[in-house]
mmCIF file of the N, C-alpha and C atoms, coordinates in Angstrom:
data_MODEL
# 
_entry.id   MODEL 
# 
loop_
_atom_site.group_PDB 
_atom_site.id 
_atom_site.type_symbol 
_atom_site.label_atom_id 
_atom_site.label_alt_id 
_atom_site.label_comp_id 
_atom_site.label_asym_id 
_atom_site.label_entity_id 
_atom_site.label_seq_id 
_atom_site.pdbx_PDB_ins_code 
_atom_site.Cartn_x 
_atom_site.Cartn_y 
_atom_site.Cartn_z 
_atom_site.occupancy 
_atom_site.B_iso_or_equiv 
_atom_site.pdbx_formal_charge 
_atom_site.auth_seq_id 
_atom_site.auth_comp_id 
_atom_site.auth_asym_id 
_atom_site.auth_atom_id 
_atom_site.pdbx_PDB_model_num 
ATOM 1   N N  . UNK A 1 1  ? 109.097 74.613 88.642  1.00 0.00 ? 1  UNK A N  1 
ATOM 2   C CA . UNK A 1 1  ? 109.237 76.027 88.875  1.00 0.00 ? 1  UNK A CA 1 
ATOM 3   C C  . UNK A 1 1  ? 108.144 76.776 88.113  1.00 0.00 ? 1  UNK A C  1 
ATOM 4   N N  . UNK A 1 2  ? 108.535 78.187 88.341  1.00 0.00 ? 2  UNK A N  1 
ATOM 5   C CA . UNK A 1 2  ? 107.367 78.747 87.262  1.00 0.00 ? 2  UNK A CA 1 
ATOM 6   C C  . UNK A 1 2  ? 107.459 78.790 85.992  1.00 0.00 ? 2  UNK A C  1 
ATOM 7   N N  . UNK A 1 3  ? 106.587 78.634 85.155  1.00 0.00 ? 3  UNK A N  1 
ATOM 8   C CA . UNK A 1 3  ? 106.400 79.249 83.485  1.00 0.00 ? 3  UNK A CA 1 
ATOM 9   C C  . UNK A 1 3  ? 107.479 80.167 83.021  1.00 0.00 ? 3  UNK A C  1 
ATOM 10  N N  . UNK A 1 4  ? 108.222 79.991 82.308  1.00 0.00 ? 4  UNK A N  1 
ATOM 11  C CA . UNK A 1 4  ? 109.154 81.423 81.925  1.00 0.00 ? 4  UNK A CA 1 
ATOM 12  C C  . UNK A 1 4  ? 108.518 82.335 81.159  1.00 0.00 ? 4  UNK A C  1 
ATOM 13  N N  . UNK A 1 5  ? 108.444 83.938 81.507  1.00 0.00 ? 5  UNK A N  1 
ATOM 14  C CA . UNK A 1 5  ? 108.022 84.432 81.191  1.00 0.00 ? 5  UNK A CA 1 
ATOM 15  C C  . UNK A 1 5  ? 108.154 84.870 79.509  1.00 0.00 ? 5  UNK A C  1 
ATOM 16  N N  . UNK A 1 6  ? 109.367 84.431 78.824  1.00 0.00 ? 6  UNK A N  1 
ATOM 17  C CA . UNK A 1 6  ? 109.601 84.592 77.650  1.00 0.00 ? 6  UNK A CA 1 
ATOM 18  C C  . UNK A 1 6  ? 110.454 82.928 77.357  1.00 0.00 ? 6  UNK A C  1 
ATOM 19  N N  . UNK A 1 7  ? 109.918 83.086 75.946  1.00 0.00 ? 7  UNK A N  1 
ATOM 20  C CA . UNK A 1 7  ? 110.368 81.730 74.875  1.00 0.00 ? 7  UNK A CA 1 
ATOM 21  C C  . UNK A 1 7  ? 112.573 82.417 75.350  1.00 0.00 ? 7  UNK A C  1 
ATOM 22  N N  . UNK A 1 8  ? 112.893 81.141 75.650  1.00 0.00 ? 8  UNK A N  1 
ATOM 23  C CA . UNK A 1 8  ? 114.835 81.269 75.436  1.00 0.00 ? 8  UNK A CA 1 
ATOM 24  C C  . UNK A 1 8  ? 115.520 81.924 74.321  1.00 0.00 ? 8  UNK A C  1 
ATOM 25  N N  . UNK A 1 9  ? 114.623 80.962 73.127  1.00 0.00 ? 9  UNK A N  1 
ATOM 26  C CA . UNK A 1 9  ? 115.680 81.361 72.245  1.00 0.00 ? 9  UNK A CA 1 
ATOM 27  C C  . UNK A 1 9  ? 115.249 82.476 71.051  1.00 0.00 ? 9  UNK A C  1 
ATOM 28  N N  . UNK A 1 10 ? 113.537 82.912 71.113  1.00 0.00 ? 10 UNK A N  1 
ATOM 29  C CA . UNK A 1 10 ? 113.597 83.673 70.176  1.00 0.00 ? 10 UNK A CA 1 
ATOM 30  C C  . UNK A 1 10 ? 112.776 84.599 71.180  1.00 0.00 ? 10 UNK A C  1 
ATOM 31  N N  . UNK A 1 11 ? 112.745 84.914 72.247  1.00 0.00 ? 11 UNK A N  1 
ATOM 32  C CA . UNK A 1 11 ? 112.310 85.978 73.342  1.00 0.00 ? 11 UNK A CA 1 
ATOM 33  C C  . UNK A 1 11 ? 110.953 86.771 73.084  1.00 0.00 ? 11 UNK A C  1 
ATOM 34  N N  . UNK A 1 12 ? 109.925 85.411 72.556  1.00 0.00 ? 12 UNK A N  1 
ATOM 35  C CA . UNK A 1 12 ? 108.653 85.962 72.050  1.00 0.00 ? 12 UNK A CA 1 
ATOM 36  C C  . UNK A 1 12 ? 107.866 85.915 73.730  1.00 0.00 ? 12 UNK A C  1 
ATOM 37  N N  . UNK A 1 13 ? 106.976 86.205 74.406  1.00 0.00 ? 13 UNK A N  1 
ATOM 38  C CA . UNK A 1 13 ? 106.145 86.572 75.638  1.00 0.00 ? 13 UNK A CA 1 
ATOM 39  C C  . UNK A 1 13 ? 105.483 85.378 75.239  1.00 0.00 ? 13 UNK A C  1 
ATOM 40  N N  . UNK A 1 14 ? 105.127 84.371 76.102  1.00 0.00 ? 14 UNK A N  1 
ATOM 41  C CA . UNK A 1 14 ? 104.224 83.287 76.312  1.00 0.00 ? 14 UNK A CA 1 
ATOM 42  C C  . UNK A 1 14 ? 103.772 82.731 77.392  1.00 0.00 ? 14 UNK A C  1 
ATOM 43  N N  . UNK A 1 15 ? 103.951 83.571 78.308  1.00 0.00 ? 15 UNK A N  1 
ATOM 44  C CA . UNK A 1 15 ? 103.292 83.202 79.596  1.00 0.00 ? 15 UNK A CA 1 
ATOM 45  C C  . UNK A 1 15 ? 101.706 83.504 79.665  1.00 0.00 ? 15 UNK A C  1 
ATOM 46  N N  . UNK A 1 16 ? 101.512 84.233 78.742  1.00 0.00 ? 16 UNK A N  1 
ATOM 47  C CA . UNK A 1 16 ? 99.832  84.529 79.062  1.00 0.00 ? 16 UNK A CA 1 
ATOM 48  C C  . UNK A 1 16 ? 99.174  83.741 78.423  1.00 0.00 ? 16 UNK A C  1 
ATOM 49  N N  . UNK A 1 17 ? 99.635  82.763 77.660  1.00 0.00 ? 17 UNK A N  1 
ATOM 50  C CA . UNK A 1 17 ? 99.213  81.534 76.936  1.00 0.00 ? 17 UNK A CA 1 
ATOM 51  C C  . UNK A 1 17 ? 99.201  80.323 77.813  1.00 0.00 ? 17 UNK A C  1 
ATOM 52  N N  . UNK A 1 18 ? 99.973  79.963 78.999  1.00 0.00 ? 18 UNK A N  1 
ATOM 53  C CA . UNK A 1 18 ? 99.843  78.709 79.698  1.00 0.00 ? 18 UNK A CA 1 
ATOM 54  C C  . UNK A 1 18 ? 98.898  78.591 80.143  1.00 0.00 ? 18 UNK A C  1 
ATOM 55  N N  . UNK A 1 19 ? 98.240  79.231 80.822  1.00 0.00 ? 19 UNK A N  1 
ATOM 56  C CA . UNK A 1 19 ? 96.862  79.062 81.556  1.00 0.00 ? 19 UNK A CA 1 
ATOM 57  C C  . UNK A 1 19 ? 95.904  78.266 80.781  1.00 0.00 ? 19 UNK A C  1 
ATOM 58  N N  . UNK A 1 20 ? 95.969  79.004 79.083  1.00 0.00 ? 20 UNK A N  1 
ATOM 59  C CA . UNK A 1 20 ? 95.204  78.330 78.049  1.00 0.00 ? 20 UNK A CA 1 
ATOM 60  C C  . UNK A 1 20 ? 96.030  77.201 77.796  1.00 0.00 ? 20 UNK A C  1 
ATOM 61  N N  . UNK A 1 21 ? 96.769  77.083 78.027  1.00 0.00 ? 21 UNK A N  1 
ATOM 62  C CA . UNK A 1 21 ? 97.059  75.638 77.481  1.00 0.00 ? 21 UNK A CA 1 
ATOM 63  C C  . UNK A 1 21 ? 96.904  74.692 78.438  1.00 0.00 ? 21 UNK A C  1 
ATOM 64  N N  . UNK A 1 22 ? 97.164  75.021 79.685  1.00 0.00 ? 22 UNK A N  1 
ATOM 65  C CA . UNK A 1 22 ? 96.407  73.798 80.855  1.00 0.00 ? 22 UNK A CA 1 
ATOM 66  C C  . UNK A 1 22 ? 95.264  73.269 80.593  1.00 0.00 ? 22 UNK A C  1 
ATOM 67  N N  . UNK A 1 23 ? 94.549  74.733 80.439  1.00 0.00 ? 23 UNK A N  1 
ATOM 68  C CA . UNK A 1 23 ? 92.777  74.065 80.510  1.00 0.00 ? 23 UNK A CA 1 
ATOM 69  C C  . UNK A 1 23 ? 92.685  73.054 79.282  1.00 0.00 ? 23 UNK A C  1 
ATOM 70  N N  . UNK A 1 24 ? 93.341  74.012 77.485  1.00 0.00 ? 24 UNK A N  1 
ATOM 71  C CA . UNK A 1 24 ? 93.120  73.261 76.183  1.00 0.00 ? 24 UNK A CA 1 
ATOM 72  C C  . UNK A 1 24 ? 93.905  71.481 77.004  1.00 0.00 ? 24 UNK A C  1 
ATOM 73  N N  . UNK A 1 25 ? 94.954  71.542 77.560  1.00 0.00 ? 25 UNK A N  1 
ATOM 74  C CA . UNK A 1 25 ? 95.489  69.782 77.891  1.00 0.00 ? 25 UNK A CA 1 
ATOM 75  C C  . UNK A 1 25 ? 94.128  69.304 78.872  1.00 0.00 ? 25 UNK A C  1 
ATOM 76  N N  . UNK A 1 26 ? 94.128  69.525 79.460  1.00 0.00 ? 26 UNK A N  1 
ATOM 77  C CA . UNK A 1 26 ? 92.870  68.553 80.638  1.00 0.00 ? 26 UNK A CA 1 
ATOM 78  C C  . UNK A 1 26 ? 91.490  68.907 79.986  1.00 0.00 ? 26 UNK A C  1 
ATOM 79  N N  . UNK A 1 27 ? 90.964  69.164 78.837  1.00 0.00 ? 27 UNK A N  1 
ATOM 80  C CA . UNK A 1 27 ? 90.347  69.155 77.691  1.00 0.00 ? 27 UNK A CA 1 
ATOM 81  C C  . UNK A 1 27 ? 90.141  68.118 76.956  1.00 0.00 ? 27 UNK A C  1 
ATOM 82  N N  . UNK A 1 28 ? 91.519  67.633 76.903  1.00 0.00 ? 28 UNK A N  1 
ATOM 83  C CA . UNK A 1 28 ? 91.762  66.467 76.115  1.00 0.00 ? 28 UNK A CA 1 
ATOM 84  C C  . UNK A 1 28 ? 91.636  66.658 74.808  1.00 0.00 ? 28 UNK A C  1 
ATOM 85  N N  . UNK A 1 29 ? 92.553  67.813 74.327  1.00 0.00 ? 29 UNK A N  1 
ATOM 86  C CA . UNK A 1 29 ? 92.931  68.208 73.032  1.00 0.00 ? 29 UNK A CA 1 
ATOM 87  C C  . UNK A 1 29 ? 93.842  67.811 72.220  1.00 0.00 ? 29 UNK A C  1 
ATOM 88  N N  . UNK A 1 30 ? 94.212  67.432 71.311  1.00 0.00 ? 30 UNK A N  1 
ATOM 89  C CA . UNK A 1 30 ? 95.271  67.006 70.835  1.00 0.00 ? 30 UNK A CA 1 
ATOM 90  C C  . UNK A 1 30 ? 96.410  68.303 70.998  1.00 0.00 ? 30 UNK A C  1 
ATOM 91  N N  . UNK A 1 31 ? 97.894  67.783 71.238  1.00 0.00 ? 31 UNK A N  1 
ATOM 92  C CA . UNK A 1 31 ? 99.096  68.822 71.356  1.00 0.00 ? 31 UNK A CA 1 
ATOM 93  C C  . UNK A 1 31 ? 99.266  69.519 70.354  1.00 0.00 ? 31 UNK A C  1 
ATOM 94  N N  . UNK A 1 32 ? 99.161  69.119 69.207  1.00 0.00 ? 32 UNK A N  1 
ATOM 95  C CA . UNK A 1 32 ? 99.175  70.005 67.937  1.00 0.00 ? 32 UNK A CA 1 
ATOM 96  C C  . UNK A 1 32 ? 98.273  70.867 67.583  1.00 0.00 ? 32 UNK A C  1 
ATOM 97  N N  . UNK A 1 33 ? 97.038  70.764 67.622  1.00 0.00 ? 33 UNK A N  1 
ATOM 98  C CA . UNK A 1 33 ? 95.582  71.340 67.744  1.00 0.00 ? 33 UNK A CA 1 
ATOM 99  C C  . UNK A 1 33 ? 95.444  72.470 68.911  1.00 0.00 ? 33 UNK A C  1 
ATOM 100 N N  . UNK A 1 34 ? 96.277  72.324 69.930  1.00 0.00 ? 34 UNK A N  1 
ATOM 101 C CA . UNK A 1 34 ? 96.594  72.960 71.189  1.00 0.00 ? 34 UNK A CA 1 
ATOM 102 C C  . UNK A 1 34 ? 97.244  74.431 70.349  1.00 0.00 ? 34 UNK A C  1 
ATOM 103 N N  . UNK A 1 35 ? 98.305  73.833 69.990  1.00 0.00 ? 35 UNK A N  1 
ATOM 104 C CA . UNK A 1 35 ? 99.705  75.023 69.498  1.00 0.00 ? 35 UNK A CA 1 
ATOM 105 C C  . UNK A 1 35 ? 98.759  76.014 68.201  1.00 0.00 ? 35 UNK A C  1 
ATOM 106 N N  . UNK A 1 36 ? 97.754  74.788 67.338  1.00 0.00 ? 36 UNK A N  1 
ATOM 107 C CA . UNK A 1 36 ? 97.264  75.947 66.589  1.00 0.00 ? 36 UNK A CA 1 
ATOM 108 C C  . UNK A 1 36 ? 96.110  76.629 66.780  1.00 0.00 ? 36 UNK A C  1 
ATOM 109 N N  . UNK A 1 37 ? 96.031  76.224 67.900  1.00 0.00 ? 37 UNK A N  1 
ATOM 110 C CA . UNK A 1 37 ? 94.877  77.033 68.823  1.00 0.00 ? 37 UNK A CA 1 
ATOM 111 C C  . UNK A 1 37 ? 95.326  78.763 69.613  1.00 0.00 ? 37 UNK A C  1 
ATOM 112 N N  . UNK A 1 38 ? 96.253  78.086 69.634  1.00 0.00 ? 38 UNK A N  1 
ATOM 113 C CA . UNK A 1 38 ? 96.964  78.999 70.312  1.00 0.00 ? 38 UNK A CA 1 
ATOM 114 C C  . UNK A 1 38 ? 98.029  80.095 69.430  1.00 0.00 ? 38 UNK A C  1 
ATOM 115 N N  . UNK A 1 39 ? 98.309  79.697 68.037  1.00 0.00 ? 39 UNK A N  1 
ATOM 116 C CA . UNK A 1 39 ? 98.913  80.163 67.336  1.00 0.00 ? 39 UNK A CA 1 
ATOM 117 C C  . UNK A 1 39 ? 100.394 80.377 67.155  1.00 0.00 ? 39 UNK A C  1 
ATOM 118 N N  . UNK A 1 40 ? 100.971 78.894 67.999  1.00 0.00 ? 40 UNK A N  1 
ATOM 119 C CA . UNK A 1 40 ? 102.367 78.706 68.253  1.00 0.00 ? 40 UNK A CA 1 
ATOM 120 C C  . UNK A 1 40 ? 102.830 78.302 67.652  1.00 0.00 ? 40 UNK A C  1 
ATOM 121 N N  . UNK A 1 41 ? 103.750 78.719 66.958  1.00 0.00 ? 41 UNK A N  1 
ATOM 122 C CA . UNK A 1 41 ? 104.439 78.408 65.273  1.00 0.00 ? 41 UNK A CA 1 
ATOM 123 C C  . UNK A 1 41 ? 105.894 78.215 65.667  1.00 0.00 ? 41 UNK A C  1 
ATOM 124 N N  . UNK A 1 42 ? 106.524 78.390 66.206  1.00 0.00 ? 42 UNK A N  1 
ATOM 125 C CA . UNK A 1 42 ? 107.916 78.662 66.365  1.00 0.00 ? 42 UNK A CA 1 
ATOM 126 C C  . UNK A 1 42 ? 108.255 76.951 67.551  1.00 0.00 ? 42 UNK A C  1 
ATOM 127 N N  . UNK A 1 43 ? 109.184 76.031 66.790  1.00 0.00 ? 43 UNK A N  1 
ATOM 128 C CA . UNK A 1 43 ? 109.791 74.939 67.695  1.00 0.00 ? 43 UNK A CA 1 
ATOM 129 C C  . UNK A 1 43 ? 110.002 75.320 68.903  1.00 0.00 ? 43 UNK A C  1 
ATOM 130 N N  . UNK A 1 44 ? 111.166 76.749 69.366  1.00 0.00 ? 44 UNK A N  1 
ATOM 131 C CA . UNK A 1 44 ? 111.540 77.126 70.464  1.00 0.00 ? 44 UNK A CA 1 
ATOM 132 C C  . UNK A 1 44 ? 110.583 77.278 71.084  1.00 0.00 ? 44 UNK A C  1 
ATOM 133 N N  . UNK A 1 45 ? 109.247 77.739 71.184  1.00 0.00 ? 45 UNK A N  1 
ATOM 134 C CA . UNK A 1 45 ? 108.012 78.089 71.822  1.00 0.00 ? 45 UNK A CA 1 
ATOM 135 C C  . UNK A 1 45 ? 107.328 76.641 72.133  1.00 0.00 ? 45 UNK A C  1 
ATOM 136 N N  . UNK A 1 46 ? 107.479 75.923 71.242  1.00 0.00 ? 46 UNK A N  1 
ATOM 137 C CA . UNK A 1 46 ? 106.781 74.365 71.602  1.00 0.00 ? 46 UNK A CA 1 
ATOM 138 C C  . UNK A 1 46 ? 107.252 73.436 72.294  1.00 0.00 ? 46 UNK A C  1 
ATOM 139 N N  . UNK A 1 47 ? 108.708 74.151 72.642  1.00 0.00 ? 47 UNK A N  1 
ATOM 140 C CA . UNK A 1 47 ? 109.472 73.027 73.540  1.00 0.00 ? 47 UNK A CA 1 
ATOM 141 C C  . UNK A 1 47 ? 109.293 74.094 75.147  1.00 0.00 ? 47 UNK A C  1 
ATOM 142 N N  . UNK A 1 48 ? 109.158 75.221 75.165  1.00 0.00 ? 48 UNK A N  1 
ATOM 143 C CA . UNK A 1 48 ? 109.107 75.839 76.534  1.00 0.00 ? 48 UNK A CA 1 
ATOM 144 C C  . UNK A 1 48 ? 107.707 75.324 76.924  1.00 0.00 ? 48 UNK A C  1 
ATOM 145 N N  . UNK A 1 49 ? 106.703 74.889 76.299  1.00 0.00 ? 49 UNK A N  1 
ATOM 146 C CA . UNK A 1 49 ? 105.354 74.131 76.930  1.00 0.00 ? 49 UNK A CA 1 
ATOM 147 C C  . UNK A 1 49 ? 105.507 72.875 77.223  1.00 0.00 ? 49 UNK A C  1 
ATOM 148 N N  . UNK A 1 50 ? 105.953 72.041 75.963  1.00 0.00 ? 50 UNK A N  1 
ATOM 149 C CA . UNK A 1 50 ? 106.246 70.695 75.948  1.00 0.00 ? 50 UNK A CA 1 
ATOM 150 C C  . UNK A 1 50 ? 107.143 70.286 77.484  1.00 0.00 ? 50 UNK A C  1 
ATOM 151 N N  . UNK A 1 51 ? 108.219 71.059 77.504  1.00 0.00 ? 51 UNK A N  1 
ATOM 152 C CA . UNK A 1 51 ? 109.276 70.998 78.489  1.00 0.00 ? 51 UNK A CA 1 
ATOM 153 C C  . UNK A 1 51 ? 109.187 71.068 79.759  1.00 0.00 ? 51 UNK A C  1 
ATOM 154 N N  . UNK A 1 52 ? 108.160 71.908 79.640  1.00 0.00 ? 52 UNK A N  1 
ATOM 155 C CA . UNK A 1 52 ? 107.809 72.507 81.218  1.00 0.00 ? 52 UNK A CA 1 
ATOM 156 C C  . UNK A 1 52 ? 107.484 71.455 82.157  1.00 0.00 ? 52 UNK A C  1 
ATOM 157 N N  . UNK A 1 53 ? 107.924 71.417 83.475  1.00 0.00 ? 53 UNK A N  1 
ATOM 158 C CA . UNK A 1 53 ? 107.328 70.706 84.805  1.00 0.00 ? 53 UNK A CA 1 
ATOM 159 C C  . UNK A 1 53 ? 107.075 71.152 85.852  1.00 0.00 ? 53 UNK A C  1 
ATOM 160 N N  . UNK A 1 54 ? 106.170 71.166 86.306  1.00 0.00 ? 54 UNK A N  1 
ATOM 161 C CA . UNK A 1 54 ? 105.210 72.120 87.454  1.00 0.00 ? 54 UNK A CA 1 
ATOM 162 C C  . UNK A 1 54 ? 105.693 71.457 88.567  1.00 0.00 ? 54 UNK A C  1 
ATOM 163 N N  . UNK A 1 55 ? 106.884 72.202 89.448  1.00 0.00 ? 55 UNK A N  1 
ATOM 164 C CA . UNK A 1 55 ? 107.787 71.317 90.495  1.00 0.00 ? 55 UNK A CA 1 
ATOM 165 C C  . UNK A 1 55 ? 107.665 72.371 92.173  1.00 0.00 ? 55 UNK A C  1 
ATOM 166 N N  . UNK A 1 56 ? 106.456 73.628 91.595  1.00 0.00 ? 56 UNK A N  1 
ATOM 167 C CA . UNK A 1 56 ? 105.970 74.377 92.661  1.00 0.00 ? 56 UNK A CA 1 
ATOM 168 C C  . UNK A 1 56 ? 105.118 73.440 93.791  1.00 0.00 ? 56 UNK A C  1 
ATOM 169 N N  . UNK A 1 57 ? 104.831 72.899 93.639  1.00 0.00 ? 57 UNK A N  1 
ATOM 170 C CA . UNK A 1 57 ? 104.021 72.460 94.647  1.00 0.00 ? 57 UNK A CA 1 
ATOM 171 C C  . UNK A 1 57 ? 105.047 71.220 95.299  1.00 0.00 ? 57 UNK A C  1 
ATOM 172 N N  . UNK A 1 58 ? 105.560 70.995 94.950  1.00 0.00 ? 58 UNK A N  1 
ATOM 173 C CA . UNK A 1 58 ? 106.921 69.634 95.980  1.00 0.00 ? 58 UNK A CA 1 
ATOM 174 C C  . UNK A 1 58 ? 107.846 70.586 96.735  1.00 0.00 ? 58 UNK A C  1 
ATOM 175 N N  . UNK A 1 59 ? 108.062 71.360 95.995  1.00 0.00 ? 59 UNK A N  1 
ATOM 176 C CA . UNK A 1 59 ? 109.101 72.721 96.590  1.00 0.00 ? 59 UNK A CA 1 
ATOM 177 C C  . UNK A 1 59 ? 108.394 73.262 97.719  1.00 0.00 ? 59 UNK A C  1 
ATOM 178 N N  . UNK A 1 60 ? 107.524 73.524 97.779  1.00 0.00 ? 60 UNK A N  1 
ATOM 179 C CA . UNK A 1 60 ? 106.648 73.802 98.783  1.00 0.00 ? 60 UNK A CA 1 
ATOM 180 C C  . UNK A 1 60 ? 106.196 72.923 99.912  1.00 0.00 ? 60 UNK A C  1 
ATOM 181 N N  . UNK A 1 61 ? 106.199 71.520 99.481  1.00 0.00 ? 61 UNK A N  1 
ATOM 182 C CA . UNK A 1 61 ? 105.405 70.788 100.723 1.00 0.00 ? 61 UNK A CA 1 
ATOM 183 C C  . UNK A 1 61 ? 107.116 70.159 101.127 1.00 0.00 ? 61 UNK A C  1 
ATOM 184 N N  . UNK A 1 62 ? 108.052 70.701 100.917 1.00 0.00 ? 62 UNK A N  1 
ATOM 185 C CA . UNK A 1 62 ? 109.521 70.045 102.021 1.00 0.00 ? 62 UNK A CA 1 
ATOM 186 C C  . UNK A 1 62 ? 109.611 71.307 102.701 1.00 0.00 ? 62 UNK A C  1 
ATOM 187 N N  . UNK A 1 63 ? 110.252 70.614 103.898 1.00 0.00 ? 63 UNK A N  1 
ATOM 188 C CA . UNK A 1 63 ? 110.935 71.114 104.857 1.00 0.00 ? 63 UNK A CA 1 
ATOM 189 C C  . UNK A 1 63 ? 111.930 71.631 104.855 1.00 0.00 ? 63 UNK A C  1 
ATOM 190 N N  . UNK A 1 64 ? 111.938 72.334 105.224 1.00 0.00 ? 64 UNK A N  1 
ATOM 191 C CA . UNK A 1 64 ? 113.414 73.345 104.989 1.00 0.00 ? 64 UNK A CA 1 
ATOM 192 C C  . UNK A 1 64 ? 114.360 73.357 106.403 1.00 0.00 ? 64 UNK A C  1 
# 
């Protein structure tokens, strides 16, 4: 599905950060180096990236 627009549990805005974090992963950055790149300090915030699965594009190619 999509990116949530806010972290669950402490309702910080982090959607304008995924984009950067796609490119920093297919970079071939380390995940930790990623987060302090990015300035992601908070567990709850590292598991809405970590967690995430990009399931837009299967959703899309079935038949309905």
């Amino acid at each position: 599905m999509l990116f949530p627009i806010r972290c669950f549990s402490c309702n910080k805005c982090i959607a304008q950060l995924y984009s950067k974090y796609q490119f920093l992963l297919l970079s071939n950055i380390d995940i930790p180096k990623i987060f302090e790149i990015l300035k992601i300090k908070r567990q709850c915030c590292k598991r809405m990236f970590l967690g995430h699965v990009e399931l837009i594009d299967e959703i899309i190619n079935q038949n309905i």
